[in-house]
Every structure is written in structure tokens, then in C-alpha cells.
C-alpha positions as CSV (number, residue, x, y, z in Angstrom):
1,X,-1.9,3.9,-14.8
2,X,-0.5,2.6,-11.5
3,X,-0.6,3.9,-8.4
4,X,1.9,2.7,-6.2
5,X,1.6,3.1,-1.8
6,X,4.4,2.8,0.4
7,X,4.7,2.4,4.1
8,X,6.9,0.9,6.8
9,X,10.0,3.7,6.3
10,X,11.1,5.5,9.8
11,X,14.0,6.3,12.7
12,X,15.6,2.8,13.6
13,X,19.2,2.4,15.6
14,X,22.0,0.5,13.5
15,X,21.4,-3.1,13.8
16,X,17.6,-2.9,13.9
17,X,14.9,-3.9,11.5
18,X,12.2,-2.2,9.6
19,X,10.1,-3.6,6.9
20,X,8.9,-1.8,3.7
21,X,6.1,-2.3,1.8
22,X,4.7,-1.1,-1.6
23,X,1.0,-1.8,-2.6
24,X,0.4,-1.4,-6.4
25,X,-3.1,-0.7,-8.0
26,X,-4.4,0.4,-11.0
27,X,-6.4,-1.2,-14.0
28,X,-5.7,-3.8,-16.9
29,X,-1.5,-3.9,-15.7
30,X,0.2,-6.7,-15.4
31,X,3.7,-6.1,-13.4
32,X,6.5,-7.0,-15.4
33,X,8.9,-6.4,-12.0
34,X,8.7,-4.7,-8.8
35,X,11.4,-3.3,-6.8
36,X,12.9,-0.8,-4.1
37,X,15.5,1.7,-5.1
38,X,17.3,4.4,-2.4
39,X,18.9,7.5,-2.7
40,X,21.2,9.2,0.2
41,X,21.5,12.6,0.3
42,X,24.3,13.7,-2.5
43,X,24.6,10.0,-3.7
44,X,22.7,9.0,-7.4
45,X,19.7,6.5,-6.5
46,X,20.5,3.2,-6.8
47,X,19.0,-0.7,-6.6
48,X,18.5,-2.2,-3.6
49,X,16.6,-5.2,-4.9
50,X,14.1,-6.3,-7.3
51,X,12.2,-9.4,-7.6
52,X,10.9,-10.4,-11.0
53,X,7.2,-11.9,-12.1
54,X,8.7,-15.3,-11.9
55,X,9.9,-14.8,-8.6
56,X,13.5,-14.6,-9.3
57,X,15.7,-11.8,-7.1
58,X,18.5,-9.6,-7.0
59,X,20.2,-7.7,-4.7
60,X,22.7,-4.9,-4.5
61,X,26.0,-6.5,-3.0
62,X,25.6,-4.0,-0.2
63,X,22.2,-5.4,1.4
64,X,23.0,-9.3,0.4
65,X,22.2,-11.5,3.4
66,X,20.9,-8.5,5.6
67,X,17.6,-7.8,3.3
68,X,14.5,-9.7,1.6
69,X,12.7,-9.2,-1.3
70,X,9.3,-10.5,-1.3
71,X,5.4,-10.0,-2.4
72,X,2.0,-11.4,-1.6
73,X,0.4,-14.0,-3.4
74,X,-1.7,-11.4,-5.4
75,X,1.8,-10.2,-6.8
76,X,0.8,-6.4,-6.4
77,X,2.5,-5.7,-3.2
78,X,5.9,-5.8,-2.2
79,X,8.0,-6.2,0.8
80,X,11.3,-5.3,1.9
81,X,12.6,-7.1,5.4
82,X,15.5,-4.9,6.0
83,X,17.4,-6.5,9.0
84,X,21.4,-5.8,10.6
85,X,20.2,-2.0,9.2
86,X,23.6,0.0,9.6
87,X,23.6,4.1,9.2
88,X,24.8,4.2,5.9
89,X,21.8,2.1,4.8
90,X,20.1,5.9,5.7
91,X,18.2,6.9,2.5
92,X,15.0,7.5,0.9
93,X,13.6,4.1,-0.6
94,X,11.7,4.1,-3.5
95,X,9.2,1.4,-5.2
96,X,9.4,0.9,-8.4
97,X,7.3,-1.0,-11.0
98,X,7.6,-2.1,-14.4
99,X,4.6,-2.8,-15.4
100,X,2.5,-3.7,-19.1
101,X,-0.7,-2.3,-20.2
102,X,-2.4,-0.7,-23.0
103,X,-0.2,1.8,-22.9
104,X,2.6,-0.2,-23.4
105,X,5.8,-0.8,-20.8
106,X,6.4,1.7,-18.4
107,X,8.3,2.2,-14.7
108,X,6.4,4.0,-11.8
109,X,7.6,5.5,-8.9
110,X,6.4,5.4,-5.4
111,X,6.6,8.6,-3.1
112,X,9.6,7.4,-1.3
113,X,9.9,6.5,2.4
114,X,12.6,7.8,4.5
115,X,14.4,5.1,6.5
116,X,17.1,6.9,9.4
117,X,19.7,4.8,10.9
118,X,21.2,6.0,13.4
119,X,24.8,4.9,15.2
């Protein structure tokens, strides 16, 4: 099981920054990737980016060049420098993990964290 804790969501004016983070825990896991997903009111949930075990990234075309993707040097929690924020980037982010254990592979889902841009 993992238990995923996420912080850093709030009210910020279009071309502001905030910065997301997701702290993973749990027992005998190892994370296979780790990322943050959104979902707007009325709109499906999407990627916003995801970084991989190895370090590798990817970004939805819509946040390239404005956010980051990173994690600490433990690997269990994850960052997301969202910068040039513009309103329709307004959502609920999500982390998401990936992980292998004993129970095989599975995806977790944070809580979510409510990011408001405002215009």
C-alpha cells in the first residue's frame, strides 16, 4: 500500500507561480513512475507530467516550458514548479504513482489539490 500527501495547491493570479509536491510512503514499493494529473470542472482528467524511475520526463504540450517535473534524491516525493500559471491551468491536480510491490503493479491516487488562477 502507498500513501501518497500532497501540498502546495492554492489561489494564485495568471502569471504567478506555485509549487506542488507529493510525498509517497508506504512499505516494500518501489515506484515504477510518479506524476501529476488535473482535471477542470466538466473537462476528463488529464496528464500534466510524469517523470519516470530513470529520471526521464514528459509533459502535456500545454505546460511545456512553463512547468517542472522533479523529485528528491530519495525518489518518493515529487515536485511540480508550475510557473507563467494562466487561468485555464485552473484544476484539481492529482499525484499519481505507479508503483511495484508484493501485490504486484498498481497506480495510486493522491487527494488532489486545488490550484485557482485567476485573470
Amino acid at each position: 500500500q502507498v500513501q501518497l500527501v500532497e501540498s502546495g495547491g492554492g489561489l494564485v493570479q495568471a502569471g504567478g507561480s506555485l509549487r506542488l509536491s507529493c510525498a509517497a510512503s508506504g512499505s516494500a514499493f518501489t515506484i515504477n513512475h510518479i506524476g501529476w494529473y488535473r482535471q477542470a470542472p466538466g473537462k476528463k482528467r488529464e496528464l500534466v507530467a510524469v517523470i519516470s524511475s530513470g529520471g526521464s520526463t514528459n509533459y502535456a504540450d500545454s505546460v511545456k516550458g512553463r512547468f517542472t517535473i522533479s523529485r528528491d534524491n530519495g525518489k518518493t516525493v515529487v515536485y511540480l514548479q508550475m510557473s507563467s500559471l494562466k487561468p485555464e491551468d485552473t484544476a484539481v491536480y492529482y499525484c499519481n504513482v505507479e508503483a511495484s510491490s508484493g501485490l504486484g503493479v498498481l497506480d495510486y491516487w493522491g487527494q488532489g489539490t486545488q490550484v485557482i488562477v485567476s485573470s
